[in-house]
C-alpha positions as CSV (number, residue, x, y, z in Angstrom):
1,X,89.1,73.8,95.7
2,X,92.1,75.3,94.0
3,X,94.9,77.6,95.5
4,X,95.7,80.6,93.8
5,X,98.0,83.4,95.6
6,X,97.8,81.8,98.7
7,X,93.8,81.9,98.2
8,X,91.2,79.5,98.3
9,X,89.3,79.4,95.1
10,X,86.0,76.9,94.6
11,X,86.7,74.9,91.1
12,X,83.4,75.8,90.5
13,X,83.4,79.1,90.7
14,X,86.9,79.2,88.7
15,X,84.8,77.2,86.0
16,X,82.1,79.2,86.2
17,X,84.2,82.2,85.5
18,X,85.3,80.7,82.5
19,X,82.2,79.1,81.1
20,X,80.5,82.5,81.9
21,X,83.5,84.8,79.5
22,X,83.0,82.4,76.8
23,X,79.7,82.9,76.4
24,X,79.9,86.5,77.3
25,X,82.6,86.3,74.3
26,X,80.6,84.4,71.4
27,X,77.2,86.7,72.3
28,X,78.9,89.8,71.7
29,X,81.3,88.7,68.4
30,X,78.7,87.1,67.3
31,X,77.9,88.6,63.7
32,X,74.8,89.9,64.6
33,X,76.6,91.3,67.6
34,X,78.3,93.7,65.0
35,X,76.2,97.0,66.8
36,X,79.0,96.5,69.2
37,X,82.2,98.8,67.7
38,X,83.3,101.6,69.7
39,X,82.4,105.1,68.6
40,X,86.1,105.5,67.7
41,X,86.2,102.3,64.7
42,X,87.7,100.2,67.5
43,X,87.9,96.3,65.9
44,X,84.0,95.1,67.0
45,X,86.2,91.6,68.6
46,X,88.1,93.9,70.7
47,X,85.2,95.5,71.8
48,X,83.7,92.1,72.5
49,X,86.5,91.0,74.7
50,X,85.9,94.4,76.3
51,X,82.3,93.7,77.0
52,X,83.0,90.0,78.6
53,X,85.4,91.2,80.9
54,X,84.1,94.1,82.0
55,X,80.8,92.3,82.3
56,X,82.3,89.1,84.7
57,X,84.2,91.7,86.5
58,X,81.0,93.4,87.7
59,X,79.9,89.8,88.6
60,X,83.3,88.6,90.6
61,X,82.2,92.8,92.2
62,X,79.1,91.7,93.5
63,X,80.4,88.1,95.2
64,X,78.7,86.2,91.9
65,X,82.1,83.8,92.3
66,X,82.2,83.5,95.8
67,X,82.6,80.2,97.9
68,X,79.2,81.2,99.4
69,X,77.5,82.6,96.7
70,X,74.0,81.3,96.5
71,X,72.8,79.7,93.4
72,X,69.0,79.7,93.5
73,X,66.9,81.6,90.9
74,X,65.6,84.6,93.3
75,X,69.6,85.3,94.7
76,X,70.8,84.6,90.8
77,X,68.5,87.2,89.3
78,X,69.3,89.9,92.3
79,X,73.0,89.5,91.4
80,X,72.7,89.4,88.2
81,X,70.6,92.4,87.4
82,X,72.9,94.9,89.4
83,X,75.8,93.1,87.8
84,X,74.7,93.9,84.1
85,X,73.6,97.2,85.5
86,X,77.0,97.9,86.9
87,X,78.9,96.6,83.8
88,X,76.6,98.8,81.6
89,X,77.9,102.0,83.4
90,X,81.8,101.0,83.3
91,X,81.0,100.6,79.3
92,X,79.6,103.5,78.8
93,X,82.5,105.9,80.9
94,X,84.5,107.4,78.4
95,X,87.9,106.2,79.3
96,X,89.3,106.0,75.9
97,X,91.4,103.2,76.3
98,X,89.2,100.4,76.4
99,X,86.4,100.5,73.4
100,X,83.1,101.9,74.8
101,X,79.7,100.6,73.6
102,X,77.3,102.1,71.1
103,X,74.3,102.9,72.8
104,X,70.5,101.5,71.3
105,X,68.1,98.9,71.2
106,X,71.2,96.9,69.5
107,X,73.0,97.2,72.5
108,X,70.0,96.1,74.7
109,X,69.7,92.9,72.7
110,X,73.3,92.0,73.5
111,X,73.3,92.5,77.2
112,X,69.8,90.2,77.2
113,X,71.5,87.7,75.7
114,X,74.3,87.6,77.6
115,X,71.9,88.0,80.5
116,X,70.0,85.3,79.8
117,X,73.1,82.9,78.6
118,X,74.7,83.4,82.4
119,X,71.0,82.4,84.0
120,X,70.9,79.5,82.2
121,X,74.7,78.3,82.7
122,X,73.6,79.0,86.7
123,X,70.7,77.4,86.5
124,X,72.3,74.4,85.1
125,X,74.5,74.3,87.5
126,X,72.5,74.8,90.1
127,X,70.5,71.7,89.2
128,X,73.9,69.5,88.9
129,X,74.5,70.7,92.7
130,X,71.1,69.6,93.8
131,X,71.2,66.3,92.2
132,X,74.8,65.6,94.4
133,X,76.7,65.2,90.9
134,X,79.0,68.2,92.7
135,X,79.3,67.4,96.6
136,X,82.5,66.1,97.8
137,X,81.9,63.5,100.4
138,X,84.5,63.9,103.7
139,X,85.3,61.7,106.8
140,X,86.4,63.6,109.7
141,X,89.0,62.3,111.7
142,X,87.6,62.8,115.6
143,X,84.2,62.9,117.5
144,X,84.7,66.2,119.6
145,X,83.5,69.9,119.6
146,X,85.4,70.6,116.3
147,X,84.0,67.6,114.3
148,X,80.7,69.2,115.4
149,X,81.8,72.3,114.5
150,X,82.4,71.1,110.8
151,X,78.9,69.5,111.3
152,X,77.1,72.2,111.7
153,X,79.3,73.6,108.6
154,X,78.2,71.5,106.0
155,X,74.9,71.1,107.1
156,X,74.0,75.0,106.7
157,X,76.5,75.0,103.2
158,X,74.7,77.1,100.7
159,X,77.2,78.4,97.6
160,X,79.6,77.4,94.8
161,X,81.7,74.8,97.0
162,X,79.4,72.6,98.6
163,X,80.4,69.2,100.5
164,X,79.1,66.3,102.5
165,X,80.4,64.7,106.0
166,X,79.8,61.1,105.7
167,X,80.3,60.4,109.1
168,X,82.9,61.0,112.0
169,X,85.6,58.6,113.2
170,X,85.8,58.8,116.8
171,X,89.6,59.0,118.7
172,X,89.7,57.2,122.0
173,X,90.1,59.6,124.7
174,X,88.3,63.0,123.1
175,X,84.8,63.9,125.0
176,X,81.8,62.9,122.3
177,X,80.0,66.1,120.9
178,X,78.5,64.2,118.2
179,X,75.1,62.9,117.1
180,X,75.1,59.3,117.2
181,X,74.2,58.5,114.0
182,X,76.8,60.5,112.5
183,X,79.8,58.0,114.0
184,X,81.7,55.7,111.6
185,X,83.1,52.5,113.0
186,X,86.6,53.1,114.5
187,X,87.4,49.3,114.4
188,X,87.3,49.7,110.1
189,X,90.4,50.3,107.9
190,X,89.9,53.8,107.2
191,X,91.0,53.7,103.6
192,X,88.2,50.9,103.1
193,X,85.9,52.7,104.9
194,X,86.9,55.9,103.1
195,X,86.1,54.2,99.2
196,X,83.0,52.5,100.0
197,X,81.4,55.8,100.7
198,X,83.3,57.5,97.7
199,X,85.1,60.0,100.1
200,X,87.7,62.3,98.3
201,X,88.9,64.0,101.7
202,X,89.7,63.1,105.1
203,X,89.7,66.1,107.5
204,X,91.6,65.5,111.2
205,X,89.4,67.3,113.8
206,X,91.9,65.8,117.1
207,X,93.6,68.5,118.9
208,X,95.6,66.1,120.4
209,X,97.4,64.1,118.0
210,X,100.1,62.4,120.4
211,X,98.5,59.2,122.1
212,X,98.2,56.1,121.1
213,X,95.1,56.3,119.7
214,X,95.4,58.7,116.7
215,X,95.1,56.4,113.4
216,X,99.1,57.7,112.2
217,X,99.7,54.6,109.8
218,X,96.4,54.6,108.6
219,X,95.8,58.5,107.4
220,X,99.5,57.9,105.8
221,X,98.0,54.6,104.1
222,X,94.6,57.0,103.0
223,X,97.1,60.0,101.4
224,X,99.4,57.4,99.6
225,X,96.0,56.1,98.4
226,X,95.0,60.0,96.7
227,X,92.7,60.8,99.5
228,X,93.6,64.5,100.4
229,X,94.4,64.9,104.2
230,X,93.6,68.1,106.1
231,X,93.8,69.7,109.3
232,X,91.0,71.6,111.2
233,X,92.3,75.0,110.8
234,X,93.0,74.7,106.8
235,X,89.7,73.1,106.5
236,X,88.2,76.2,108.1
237,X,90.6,78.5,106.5
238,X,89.0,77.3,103.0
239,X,85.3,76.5,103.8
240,X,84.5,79.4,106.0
241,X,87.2,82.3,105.6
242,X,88.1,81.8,108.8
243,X,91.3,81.0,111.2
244,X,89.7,79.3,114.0
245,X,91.9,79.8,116.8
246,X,90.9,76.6,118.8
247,X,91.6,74.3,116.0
248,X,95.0,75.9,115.6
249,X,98.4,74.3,116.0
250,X,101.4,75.8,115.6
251,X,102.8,73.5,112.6
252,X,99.9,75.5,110.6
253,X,101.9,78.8,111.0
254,X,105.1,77.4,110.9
255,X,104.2,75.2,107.2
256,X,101.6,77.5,106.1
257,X,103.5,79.7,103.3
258,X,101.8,82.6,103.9
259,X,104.7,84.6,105.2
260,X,106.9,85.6,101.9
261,X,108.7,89.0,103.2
262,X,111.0,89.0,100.2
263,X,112.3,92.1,98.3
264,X,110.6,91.3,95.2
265,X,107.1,90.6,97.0
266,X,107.6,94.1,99.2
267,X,108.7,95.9,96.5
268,X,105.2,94.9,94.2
269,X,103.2,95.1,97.2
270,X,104.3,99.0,98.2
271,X,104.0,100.0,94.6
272,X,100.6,98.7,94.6
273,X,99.8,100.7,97.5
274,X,101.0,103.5,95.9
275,X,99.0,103.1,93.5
276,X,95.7,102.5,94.3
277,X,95.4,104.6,97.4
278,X,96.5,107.0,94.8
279,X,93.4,106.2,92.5
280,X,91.0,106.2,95.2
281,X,92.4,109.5,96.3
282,X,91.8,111.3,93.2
283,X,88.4,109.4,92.9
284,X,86.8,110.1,96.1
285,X,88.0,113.4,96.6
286,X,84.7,115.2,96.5
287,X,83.0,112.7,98.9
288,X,85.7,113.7,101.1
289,X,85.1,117.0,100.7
290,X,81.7,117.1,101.3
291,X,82.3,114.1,104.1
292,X,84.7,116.8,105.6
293,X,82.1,120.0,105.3
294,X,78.5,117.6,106.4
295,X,81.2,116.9,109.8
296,X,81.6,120.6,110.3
297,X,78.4,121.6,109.8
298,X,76.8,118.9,112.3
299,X,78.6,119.9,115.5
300,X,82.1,122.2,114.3
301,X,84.0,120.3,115.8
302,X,87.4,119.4,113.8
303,X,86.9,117.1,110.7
304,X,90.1,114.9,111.1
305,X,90.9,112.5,114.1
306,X,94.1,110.8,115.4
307,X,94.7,107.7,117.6
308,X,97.5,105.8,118.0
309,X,97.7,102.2,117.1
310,X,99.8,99.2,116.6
311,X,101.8,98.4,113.7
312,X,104.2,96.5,112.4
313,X,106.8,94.7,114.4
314,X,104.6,96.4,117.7
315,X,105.6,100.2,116.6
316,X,103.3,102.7,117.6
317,X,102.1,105.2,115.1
318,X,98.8,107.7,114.7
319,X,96.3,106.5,112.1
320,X,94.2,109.1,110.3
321,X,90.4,108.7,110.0
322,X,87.2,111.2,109.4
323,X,86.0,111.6,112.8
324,X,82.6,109.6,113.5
325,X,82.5,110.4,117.4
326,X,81.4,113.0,119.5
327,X,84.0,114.8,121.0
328,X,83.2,113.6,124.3
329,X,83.2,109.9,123.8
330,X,85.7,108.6,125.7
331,X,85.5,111.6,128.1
332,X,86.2,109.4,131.0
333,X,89.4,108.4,129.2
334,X,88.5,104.4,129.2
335,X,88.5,103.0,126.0
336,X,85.8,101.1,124.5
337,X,85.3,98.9,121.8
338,X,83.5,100.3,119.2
339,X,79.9,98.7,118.1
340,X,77.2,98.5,115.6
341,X,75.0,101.0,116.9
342,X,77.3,102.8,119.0
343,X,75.4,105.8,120.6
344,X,78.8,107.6,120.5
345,X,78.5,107.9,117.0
346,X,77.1,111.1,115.1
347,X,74.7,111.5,112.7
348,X,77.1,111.6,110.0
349,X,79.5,109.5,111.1
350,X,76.8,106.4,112.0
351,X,76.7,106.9,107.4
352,X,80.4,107.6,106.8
353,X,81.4,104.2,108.9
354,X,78.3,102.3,107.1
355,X,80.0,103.2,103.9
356,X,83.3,103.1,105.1
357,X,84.0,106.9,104.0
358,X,85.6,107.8,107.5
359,X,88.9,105.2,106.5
360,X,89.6,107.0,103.5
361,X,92.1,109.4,105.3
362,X,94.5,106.1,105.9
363,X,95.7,106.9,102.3
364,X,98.1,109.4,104.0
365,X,99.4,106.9,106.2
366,X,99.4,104.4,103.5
367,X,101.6,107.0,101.7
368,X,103.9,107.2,105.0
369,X,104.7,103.7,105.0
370,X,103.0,102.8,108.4
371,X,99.9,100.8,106.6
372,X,99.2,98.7,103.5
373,X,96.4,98.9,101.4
374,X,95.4,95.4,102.3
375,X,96.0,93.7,105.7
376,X,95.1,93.3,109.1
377,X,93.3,96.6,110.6
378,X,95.6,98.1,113.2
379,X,94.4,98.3,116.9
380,X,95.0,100.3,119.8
381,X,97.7,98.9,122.2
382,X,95.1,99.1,125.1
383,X,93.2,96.2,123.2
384,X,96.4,94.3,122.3
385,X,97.2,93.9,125.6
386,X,94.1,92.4,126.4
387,X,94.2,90.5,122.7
388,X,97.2,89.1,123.4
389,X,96.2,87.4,126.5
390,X,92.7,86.3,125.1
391,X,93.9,85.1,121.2
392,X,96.2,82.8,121.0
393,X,99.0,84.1,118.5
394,X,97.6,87.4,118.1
395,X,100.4,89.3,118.0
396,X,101.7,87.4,115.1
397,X,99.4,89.8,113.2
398,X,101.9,92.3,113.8
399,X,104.6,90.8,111.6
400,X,102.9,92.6,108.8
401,X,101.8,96.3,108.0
402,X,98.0,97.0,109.3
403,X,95.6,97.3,106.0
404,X,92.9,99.8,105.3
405,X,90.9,97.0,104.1
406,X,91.1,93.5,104.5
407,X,88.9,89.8,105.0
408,X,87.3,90.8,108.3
409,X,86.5,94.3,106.8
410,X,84.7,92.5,103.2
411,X,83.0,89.4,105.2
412,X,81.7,91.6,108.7
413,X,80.4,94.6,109.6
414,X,81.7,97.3,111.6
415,X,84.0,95.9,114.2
416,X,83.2,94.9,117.9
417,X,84.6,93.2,121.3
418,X,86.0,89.2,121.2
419,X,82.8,88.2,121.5
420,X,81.4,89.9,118.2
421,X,80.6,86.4,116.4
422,X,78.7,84.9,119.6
423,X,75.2,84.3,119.4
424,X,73.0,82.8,122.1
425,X,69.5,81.4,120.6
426,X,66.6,80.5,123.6
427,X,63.9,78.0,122.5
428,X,65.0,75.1,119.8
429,X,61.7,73.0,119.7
430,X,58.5,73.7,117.5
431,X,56.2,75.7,119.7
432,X,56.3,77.3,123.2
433,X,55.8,75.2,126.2
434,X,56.0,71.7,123.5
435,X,59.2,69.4,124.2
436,X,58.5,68.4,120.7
437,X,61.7,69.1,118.3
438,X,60.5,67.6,115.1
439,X,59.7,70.0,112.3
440,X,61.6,72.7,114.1
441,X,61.9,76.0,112.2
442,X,64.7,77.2,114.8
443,X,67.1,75.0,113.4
444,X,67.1,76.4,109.6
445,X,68.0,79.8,111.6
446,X,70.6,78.0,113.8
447,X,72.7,76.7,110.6
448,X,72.0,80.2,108.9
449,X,74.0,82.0,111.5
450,X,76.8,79.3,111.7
451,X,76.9,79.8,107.5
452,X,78.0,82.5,108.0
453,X,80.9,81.6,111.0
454,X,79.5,82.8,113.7
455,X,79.2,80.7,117.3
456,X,75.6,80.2,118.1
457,X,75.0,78.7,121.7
458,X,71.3,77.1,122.8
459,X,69.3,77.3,125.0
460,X,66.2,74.9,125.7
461,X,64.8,74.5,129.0
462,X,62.0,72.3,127.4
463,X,63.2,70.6,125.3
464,X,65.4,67.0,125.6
465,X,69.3,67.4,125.0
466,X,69.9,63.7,123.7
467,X,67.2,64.3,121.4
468,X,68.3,67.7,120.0
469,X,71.7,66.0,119.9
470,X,70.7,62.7,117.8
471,X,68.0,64.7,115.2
472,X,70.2,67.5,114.8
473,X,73.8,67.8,116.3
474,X,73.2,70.7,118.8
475,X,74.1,70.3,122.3
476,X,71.4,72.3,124.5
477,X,73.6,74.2,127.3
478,X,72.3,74.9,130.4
479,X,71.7,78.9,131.7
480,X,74.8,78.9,133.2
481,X,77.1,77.7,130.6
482,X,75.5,80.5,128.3
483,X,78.4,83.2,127.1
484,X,78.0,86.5,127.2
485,X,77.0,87.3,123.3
486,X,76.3,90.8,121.1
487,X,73.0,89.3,120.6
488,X,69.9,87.0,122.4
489,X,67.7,85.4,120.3
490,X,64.5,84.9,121.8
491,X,63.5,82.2,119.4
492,X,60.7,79.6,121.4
493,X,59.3,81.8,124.4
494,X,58.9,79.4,126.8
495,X,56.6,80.1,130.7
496,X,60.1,79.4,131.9
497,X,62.2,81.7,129.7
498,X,59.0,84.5,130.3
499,X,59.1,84.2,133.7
500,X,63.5,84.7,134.1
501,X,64.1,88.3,135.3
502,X,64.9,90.7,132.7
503,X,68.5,91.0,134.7
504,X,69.4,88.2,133.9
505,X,68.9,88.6,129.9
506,X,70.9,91.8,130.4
507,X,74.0,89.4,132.4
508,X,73.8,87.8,129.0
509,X,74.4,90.5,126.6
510,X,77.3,92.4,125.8
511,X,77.2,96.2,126.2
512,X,75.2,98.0,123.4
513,X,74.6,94.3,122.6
514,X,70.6,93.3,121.0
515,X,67.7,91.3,122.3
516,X,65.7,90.1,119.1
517,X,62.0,88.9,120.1
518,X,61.0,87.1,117.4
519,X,57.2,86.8,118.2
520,X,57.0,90.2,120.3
521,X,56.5,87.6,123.4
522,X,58.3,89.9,126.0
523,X,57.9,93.3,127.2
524,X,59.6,95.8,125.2
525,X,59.4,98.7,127.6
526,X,60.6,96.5,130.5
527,X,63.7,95.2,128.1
528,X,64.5,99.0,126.9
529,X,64.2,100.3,130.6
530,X,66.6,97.5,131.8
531,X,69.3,98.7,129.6
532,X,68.6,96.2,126.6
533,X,68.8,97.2,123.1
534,X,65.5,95.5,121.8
535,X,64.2,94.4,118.1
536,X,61.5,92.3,117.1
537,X,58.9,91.6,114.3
């Protein structure tokens, strides 16, 4: 990957970008592209370069370049039929400073083409990826729960940026978590071992990095040999979008770059602010006027609400927002964490959070100087408390201004408690009451979820832990050792699993949590009646 404003960017994508405006480019200056020139006699080559960008714009819009984008022909065509839709409407607005395109079957023809030219440049692609001409091979440094963490990454890697773990090198005195067959000899010179499998990365998985065991001299031998050494927490940072707190060490923070507070920087920063809260302002101002009269007319209660949160350098402020809530919803005066789901919410406000709508208020504290357009989001202080003694380095969030929007707010949905990524799946092997793991369909779900970052825990009363360990990296856990998680998978239904108390599923779940019966095995009414939120097939 590239690094571009402090942002990861897969070489792929940034050539796909490319390839994509070129051809974009030659289909619409092509001569017989001439239909092209604006209503006003704009030069038919500026209305080209009008048409590409605006047309690879409305692709980068709808995560076409993204790290995780998925390049098979079904998600291809969805994107890129929305895409072309989208860019045809941006064309056609009468802005009158970019050329507009001439409407007609002449027009059609052009975005077909171009259509068709970014299929097959994806499809090509797509088969290069398949055929490994485009993996990068890795080595992972370490043998514990973060090598298996970055297992279970590549395994379920689907997008632009797609890599393969050759093997781990275990550390002496770091607890095993991974399959056998996925050590390397530990007894090998690394950077030996490194070229015979044609490894371009080495990524150091130890958390502790200070006995005698950690291979120093050789990683230093492996980077003066061109091999690209990185930590854990940047590897996550770039693969996943994520900081993974337990893989972070201080060093990351203190090297990392990513805290330029200069003049210059603030200065560019607040007058982009200014400017496109501005924009959206004048934009959305009749949603928010009818946001603002559909909130009245539901309950007449007031339209606006204020809360305090934390900002920058810990100061205390009231952020503006639609209000979603009932009145009464915290009419015992505990805070709560809000939810997906959240039976506080009204009718209206369960559709202004979907979309986002009940945010756009922040523009007037945006305005203020209490928020930025882009950062963290700001929380109450009866959180950060808590936060702050359950995140490590938490608080360091605060050395910025709070955002309207930002990564969390692009890449998940509505927010939640700590344990919001946590997912506990029951059953792992292929039918119920079978201790037979081969030709599991579980597993494809497992690495789904974990594609997407989030920490998925199993549970298997049936089935053999060295075995699910050895074919497929996943450490069964016992009932106990289960966490408390927003949702319960009920995956394989085993007699034991069916014949558990439906308390104990509920000691499992987080309030206004979800029970997902995948084959409808367990009693709905029963679940509902013990306080369970319940979905099935």
């Amino acid at each position: 990957m590239i690094r571009i404003f402090h942002h990861y960017v897969s070489k792929l994508g940034f050539m796909l970008l490319l390839m994509e405006l070129l051809i974009l480019l030659a289909v619409a200056a092509a001569p017989s592209a001439a239909w092209l020139g604006g209503r006003h006699h704009d030069s038919p080559y500026l209305s080209a370069l009008a048409f590409a960008l605006v047309l690879v714009f409305s692709m980068s819009t709808l995560g076409m370049y993204q790290n995780t984008s998925r390049e098979d022909i079904k998600h291809t065509l969805l994107r890129i039929l929305p895409s072309f839709a989208l860019g045809f409407g941006l064309l056609s607005m009468p802005i009158g400073v970019a050329p507009t395109i001439a409407y007609g079957p002449s027009a059609i023809v052009v975005f077909l083409l171009g259509a068709l030219g970014v299929l097959v440049t994806r499809l090509a692609v797509l088969a290069s990826s398949q055929s490994g001409m485009l993996v990068e091979k890795v080595i992972l440094i370490g043998d514990g729960a973060t090598a298996s963490e970055c297992l279970a990454l590549a395994t379920g890697r689907a997008g632009l940026h797609r890599f393969e773990v050759v093997g781990c090198v275990p550390v002496a005195g770091e607890a095993s978590r991974v399959a056998p067959q996925s050590l390397l000899p530990a007894d090998q010179p690394l950077l030996a071992l490194a070229r015979r499998h044609g490894v371009a990365e080495i990524v150091v998985t130890v958390g502790d990095r200070r006995n005698g065991a950690f291979p120093v001299r050789q990683l230093l031998e492996c980077a003066l040999g061109g091999l690209r050494i990185t930590d854990a927490a940047t590897f996550f940072e770039r693969e996943a979008c994520q900081i993974r707190i337990d893989s972070l060490q201080p060093s990351f923070l203190i090297f990392g770059g990513g805290f330029d507070q200069s003049f210059l920087r603030a200065a560019v920063k607040r007058g982009f602010d200014l400017l496109a809260s501005g924009a959206i302002c004048l934009v959305t101002m009749p949603l928010m006027v009818l946001a603002a009269a559909l909130i009245v007319a539901e309950d007449g209660g007031p339209v606006f609400y204020q809360q305090q949160r934390v900002g920058k350098d810990g100061r205390n402020f009231n952020v503006l927002k639609f209000r979603s809530m009932r009145m009464d919803a915290e009419r015992d005066g505990q805070p709560r964490w809000a939810s997906a789901d959240d039976p506080r919410v009204t009718r209206v406000g369960h559709w202004m959070r979907k979309l986002r709508i009940d945010e756009l208020p922040q523009m007037l504290n945006v305005f203020k100087g209490e928020m930025s357009f882009v950062g963290p989001r700001p929380e109450r202080g009866y959180f950060v408390d808590q936060l702050c003694g359950q995140v490590a380095y938490y608080n360091v969030r605060h050395s910025i201004k709070p955002g309207i929007t930002g990564l969390a707010q692009v890449r998940y949905r509505y927010g939640a408690s700590v344990d919001d990524a946590v997912r506990n799946v029951l059953g792992l092997t292929f039918k119920e009451n079978c201790p037979d793991l081969r030709n599991s369909k579980v597993v494809d779900m497992i690495r789904e979820l974990q594609s997407y970052g989030l920490h998925v825990h199993v549970h298997d009363p049936v089935a053999d832990p060295e075995e699910a360990l050895h074919e497929y990296g996943l450490r069964l856990e016992s009932w106990d050792q289960l966490p408390r998680a927003d949702a319960l998978i009920s995956a394989v239904a085993h007699r034991e699993l069916l014949a558990r108390p439906l308390a104990h599923y509920q000691e499992k779940v987080i309030e206004a949590g979800c029970f997902i019966d995948i084959k409808a095995h367990f009693d709905q009414r029963g679940l509902r009646d013990s306080g369970l939120n319940v979905w099935r097939l």
